[in-house]
C-alpha positions in Angstrom: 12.4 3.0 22.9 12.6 5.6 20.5 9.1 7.2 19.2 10.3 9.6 16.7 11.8 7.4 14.3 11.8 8.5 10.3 9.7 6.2 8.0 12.3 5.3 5.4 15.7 5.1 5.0 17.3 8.6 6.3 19.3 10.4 3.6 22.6 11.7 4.4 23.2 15.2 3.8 24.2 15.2 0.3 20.9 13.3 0.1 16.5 14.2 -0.1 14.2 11.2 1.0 10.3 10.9 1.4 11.7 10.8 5.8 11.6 14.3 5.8 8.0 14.9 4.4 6.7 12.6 7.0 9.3 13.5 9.3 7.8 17.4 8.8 4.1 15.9 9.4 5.0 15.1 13.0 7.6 14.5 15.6 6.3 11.5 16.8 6.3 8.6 13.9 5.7 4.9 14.9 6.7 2.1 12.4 4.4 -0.9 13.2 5.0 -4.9 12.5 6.1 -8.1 13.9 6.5 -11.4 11.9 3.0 -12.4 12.3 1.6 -13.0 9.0 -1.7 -14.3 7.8 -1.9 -17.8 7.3 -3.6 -19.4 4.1 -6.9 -19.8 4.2 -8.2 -23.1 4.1 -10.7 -25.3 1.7 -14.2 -25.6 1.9 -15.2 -28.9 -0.4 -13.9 -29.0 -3.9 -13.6 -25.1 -3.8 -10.9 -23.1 -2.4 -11.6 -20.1 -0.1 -8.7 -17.8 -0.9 -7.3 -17.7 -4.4 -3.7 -17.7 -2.7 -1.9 -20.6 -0.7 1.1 -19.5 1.3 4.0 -22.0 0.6 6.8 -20.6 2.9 8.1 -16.9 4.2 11.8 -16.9 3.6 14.1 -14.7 5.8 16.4 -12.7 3.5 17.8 -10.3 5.8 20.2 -10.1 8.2 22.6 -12.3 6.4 26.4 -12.4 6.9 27.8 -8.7 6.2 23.9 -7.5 5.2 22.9 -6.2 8.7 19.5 -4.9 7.1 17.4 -4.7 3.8 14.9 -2.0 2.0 13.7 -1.2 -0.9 13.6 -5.2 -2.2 13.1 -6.5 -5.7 12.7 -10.7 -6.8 12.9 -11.6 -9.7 13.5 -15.1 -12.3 16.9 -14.4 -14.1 16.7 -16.5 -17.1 20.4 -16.4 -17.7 21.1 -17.9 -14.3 17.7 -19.9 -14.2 17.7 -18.5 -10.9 15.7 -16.2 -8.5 17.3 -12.8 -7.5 16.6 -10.8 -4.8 18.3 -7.1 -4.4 18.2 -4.8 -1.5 19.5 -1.7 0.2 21.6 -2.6 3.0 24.1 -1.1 5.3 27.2 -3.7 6.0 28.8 -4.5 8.8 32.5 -4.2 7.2 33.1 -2.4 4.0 32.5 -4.4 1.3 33.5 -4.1 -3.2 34.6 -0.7 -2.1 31.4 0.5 0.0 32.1 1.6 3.4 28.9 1.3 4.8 25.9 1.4 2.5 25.4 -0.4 -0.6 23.1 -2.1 -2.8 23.1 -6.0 -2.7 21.7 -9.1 -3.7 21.5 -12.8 -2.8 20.9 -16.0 -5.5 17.6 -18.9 -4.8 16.4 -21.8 -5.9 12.8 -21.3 -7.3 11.7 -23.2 -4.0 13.7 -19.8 -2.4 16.4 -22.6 -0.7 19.6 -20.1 -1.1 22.5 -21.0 -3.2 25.2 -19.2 -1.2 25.8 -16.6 -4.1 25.2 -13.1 -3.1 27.5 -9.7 -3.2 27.0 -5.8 -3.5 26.0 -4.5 -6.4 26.3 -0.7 -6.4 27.3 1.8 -3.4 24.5 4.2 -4.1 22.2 3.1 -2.1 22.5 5.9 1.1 18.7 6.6 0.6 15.9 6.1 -1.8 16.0 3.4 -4.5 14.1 1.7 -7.3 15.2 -1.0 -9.1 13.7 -3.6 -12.1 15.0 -6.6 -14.3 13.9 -6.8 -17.4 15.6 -10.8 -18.7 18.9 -10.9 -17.3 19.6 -7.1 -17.3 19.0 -5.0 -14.2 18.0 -1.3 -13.8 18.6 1.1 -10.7 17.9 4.0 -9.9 18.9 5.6 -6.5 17.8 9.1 -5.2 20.9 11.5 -4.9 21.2 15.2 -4.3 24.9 16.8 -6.0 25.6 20.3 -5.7 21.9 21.3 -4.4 20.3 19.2 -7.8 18.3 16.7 -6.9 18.8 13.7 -9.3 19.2 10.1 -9.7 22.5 8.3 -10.3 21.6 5.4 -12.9 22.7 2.0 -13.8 22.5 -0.7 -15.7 24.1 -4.1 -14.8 24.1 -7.8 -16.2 22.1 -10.0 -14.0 24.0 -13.2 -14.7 28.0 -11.7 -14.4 26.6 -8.0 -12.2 29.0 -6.3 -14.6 27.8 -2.6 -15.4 27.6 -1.3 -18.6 25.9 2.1 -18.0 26.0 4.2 -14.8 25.9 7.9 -14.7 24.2 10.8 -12.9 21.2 12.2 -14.2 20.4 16.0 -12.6 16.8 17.2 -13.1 16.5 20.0 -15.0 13.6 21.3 -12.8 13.1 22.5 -9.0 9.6 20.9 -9.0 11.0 17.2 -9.7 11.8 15.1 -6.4 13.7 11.7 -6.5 11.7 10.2 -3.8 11.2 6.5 -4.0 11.7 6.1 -7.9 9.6 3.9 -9.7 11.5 1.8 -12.7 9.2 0.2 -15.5 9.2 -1.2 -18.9 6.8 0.9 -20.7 6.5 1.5 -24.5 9.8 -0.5 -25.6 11.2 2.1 -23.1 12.7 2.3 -19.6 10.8 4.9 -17.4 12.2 5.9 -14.2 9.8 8.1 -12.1 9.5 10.0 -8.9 7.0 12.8 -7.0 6.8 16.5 -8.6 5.7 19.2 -5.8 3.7 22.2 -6.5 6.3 24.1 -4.1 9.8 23.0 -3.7 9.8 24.9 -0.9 7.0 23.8 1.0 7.5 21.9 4.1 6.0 19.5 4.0 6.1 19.3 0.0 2.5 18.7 -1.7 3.0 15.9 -3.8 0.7 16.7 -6.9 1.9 14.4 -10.1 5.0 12.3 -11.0 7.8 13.0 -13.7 8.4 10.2 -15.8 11.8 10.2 -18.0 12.3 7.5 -20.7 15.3 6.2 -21.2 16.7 3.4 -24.3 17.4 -0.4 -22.6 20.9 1.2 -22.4 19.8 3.9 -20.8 20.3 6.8 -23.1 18.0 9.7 -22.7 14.8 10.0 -25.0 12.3 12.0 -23.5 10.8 13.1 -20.4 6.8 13.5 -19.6 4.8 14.9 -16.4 1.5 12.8 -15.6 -0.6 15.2 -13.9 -4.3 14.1 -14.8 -5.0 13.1 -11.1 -3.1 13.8 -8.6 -1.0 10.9 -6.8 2.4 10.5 -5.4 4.9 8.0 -5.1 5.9 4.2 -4.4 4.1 3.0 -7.4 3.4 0.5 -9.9 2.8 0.1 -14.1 2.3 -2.8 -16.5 0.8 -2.6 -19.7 -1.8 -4.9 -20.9 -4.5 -5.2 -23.7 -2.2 -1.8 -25.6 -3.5 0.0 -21.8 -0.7 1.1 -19.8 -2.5 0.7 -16.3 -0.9 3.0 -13.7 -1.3 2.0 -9.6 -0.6 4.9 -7.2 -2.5 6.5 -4.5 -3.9 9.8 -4.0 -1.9 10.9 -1.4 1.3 9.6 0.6 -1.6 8.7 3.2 -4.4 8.7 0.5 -6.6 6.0 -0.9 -5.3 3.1 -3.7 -6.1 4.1 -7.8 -5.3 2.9 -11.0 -5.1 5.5 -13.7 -5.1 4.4 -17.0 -3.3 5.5 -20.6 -2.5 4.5 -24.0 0.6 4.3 -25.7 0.5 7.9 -26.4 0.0 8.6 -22.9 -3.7 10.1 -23.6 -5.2 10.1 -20.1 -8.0 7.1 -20.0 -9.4 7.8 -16.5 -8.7 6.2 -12.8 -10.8 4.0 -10.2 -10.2 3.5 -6.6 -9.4 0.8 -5.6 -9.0 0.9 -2.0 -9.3 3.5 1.1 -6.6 4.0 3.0 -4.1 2.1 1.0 -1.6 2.8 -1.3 2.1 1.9 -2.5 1.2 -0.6 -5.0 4.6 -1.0 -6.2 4.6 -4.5 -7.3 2.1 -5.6 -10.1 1.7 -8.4 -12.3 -0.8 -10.0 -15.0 -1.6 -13.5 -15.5 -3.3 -13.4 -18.5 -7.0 -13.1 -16.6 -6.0 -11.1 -13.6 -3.9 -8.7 -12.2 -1.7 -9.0 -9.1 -1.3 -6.0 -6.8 1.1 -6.2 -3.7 -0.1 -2.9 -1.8 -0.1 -1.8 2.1 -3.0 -0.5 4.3 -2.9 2.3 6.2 -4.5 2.4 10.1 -3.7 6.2 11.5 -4.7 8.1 14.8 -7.5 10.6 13.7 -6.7 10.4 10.5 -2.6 11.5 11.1 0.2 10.1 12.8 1.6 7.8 14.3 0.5 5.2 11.5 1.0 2.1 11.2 1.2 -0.4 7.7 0.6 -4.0 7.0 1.1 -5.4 3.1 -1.6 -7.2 1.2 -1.7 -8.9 -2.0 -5.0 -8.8 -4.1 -6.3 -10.0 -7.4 -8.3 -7.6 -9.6 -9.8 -9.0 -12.9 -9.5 -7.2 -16.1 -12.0 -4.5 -15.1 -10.3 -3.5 -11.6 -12.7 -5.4 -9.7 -11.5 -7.4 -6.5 -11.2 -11.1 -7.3 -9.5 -11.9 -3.8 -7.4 -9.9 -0.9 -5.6 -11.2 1.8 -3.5 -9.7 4.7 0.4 -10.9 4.9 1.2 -8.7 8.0 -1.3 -7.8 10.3 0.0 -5.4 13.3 -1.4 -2.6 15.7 -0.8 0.7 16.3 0.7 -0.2 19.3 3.4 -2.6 18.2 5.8 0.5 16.9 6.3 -2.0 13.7 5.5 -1.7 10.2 5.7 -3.7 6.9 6.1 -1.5 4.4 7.9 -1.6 0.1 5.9 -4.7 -1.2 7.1 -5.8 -4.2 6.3 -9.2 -6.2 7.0 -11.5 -9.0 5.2 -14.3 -11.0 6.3 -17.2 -12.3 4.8 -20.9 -13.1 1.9 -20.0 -11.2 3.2 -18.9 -7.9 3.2 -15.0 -6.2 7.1 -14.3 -4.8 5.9 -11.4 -2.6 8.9 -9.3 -1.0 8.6 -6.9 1.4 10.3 -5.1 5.0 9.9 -4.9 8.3 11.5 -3.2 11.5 11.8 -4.1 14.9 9.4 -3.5 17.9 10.5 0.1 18.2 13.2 0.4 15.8 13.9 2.8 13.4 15.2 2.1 9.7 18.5 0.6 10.7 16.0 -2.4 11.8 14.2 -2.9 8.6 14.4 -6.4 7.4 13.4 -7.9 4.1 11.7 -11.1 3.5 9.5 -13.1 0.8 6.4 -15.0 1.2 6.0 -17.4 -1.8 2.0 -18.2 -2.3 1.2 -21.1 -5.0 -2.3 -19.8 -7.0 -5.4 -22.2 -6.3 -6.7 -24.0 -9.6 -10.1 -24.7 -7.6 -10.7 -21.1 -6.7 -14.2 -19.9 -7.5 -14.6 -16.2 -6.3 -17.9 -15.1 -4.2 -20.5 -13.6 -7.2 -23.2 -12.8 -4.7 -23.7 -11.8 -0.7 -26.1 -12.3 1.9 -26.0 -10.2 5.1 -27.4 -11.1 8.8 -29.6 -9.7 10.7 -31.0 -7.5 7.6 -32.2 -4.6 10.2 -32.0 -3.2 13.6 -34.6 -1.8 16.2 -32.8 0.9 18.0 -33.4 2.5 21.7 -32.8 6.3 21.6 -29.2 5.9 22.6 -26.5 6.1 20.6 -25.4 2.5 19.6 -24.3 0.0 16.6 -25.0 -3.2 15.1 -22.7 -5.6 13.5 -23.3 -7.2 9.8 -22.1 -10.2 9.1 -21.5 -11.0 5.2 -21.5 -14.2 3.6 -20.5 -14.7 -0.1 -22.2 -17.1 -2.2 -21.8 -19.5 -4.0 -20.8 -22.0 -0.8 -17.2 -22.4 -0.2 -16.8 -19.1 -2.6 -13.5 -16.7 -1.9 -13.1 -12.9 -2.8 -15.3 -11.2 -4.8 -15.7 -7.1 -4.1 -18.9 -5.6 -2.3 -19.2 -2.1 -0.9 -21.0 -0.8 1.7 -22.8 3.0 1.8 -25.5 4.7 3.3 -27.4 8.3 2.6 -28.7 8.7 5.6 -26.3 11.2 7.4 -27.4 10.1 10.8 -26.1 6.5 9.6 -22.3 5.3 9.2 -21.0 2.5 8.0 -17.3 0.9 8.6 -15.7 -0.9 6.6 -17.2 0.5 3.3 -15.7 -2.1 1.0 -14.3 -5.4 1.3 -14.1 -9.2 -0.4 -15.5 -12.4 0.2 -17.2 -13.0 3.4 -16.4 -10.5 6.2 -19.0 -8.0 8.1 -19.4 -4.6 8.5 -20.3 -2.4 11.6 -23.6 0.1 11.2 -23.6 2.8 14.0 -26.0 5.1 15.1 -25.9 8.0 17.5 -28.6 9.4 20.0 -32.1 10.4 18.9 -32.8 13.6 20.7 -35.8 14.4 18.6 -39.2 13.8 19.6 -40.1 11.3 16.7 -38.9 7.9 15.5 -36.3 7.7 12.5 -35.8 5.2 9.8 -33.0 4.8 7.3 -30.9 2.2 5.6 -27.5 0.9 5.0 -26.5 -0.8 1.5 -23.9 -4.1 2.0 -23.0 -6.1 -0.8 -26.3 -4.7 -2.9 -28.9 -5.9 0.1 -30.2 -3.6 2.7 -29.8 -3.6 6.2 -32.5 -1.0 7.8 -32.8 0.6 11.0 -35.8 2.0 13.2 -34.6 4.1 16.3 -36.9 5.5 18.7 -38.2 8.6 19.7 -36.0 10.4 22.5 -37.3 11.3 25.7 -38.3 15.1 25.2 -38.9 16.7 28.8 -41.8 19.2 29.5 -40.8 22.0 31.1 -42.6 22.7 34.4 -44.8 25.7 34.3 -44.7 27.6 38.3 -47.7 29.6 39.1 -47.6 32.6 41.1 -48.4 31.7 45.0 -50.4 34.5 46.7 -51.5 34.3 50.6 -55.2 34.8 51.5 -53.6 38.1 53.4 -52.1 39.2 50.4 -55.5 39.4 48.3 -57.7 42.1 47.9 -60.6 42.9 49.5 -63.7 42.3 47.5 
């Protein structure tokens, strides 16, 4: 079993990935996951508990010379009224002139029942990619270091025939730019391909403190380039514009907490909300015309570094960022060496196609395999707009100890809906301190050694949970006299 395996796809030499900042954060990196996946929930009367109901998880990888799959896009090609799905892969025999890795994709039905046409796409595909369709053209962009530069080769093919029309390399003209994990969007008419910029190329590991955006026509001729530094964030990330917003999802750090920043067309900085702790890569996105769709993974980490292990969710935020619903499609422990990692989605007739990877017990990056989980959206759905909690306080002993809270949402059969919890009390802590629908938190407490009784209070879901704990045991310290004999006193 190997315990120092990279987290992404290892470059070649000729090649810089995002494996050798994590690689540089510790020897010892565990990728966690196992095909367990959260099931639907189910209905409570005419209402629906969860806004999402899993139809089927589809295996897309391995499949016939396609030993393995990262970095996976779906998407409806209008052109071929069909669903595409593209990955990195390394083949078992060389295939369209690739003699190992290569860039490849496979045809379904929009019930994801395959159609038997699939084939490689592009050989640059040795590390980092980032792909997106926009109708029936396709965009990529894969990570590539020539002569020292880092860069990106780019490309643009047909959908329906997968004949290329533009593909090129594109060097940056700046030390400070990485090709990490490049994000492609359709932004402003435009096509913006994206990656990490470091305050120290030479800095191991790299602090990732903004991304560099290029823009690029539909045929992918340059126009301009722009660096987003307003708030600091790194890669794997997600855009859409909406409402003449252009509403940007990253996180804060490679293991930070999940934001969207927001600009207008003129890419005047708006501001940013978090959106959840420990989360990030929220590189697929979509809008429905009343909410937002976020596929995103959580983060679980031994004191607060590696190993680390990640599990993908999908949530739905309303127009304002708040949590509508949010609900786990992996869910694995440290232990496992697995993760789920690259979510990625796409909407269409009211169903989620949610695509993401996963390794093997143990295995490094040559295990990763992609799949889709297809989710049909729940016309009954009525999200939680209120919470209760139980019990509402705790009488404490002097010892150190906790309490859990359980949270109900209301109104009855209710789903999602965001609450937080928080405390001021520093002797107080609180864990989760955010969450949806009905869930609990733990309160925890540790000893009293003073000599008086202490109150304070928690805040869950806007009601307050309150906790008296007792005085410690303070010890008096034993005062010795002096002995004297009778013989020793004096003589009056």
């Amino acid at each position: 079993m190997n315990s120092s395996i990279p987290f992404r796809r290892p470059a070649p030499p000729t090649s810089l990935s995002l494996d050798r900042t994590l690689i540089a954060f510790s020897a010892v990196l565990f990728l966690i996951s196992s095909a367990r996946a959260a099931s639907a929930q189910g209905w409570a009367g005419p209402q629906s508990e969860s806004l999402f109901t899993l139809v089927k998880t589809v295996t897309i990888t391995p499949s016939g010379n396609y030993t393995n799959g990262d970095f996976v896009r779906i998407a409806y090609v209008p052109g071929r009224d069909r669903f595409i799905v593209t990955f990195n892969t390394t083949l078992d025999q060389p295939e369209s002139g690739c003699p190992k890795a290569a860039y490849a994709y496979k045809e379904y039905t929009a019930d994801m029942v395959e159609t038997g046409q699939a084939g490689v796409i592009s050989c640059h595909a040795a590390s980092d990619t980032g792909g997106f369709f926009i109708g029936n053209d396709f965009y990529l962009a894969s990570a590539e270091r020539n002569n020292d530069v880092e860069g990106w080769n780019v490309a643009k093919f047909d959908a329906v025939t997968w004949a290329s029309s533009v593909d090129y390399w594109y060097p940056f003209p700046d030390a400070q730019m990485m090709g990490f994990d490049p994000m492609v969007a359709y932004v402003n008419g435009q096509v913006d391909i994206s990656s990490v910029y470091v305050d120290d190329p030479a800095g191991r590991p790299p602090n990732f403190v903004a991304t560099h955006h290029h823009f690029f026509t539909t045929d992918l001729q340059f126009v301009s380039k722009r660096l987003l530094s307003d708030t600091q964030h790194s890669a794997l990330n997600g855009m859409i514009t909406q409402g003449g917003v252009i509403h940007f999802l990253s996180s804060t750090a490679l293991l930070g907490n999940l934001i969207v920043m927001w600009y207008d067309p003129s890419w005047t900085y708006l501001g940013v909300k978090t959106l959840k702790e420990s989360a990030g890569t929220p590189m697929g996105v979509a809008f429905d015309g009343n909410r937002f769709y976020v596929a995103y993974t959580t983060q679980e980490r031994t004191n607060g570094g590696f190993p680390i292990c990640e599990n993908v969710r999908l949530a739905a935020f309303d127009t304002g960022w708040n949590v509508v619903d949010d609900i786990a499609l992996t869910s694995h422990t440290l232990q496992e060496q697995t993760s789920a990692i690259h979510p990625w989605l796409e909407m269409k007739d009211n169903r989620l196609y949610v695509t993401y990877c996963e390794n093997t017990a143990g295995g490094g990056v040559e295990t990763l395999q992609a799949s889709v989980k297809v989710f049909d959206l729940s016309t009954s759905f009525t999200p939680c707009t209120s919470f209760s909690i139980s019990p509402t306080s705790a009488s404490a002993t002097a010892s150190a100890g906790s309490q859990s809270v359980t949270v109900t949402g209301s109104p009855s059969g209710c789903g999602g809906g965001s609450w937080t919890a928080s405390t001021s009390d520093s002797w107080l802590s609180v864990s989760p301190s955010n969450g949806s629908g009905s869930g609990s938190v733990v309160v925890s407490w540790p000893e009293n050694a003073r000599s008086s009784s202490r109150s304070g209070s928690v805040t869950i879901g806007g009601k307050t949970f309150s906790v008296t704990q007792s005085a410690g045991t303070t010890r008096r310290r034993a005062v010795r006299r002096p002995r004297h004999s009778l013989q020793s006193l004096p003589t009056p």
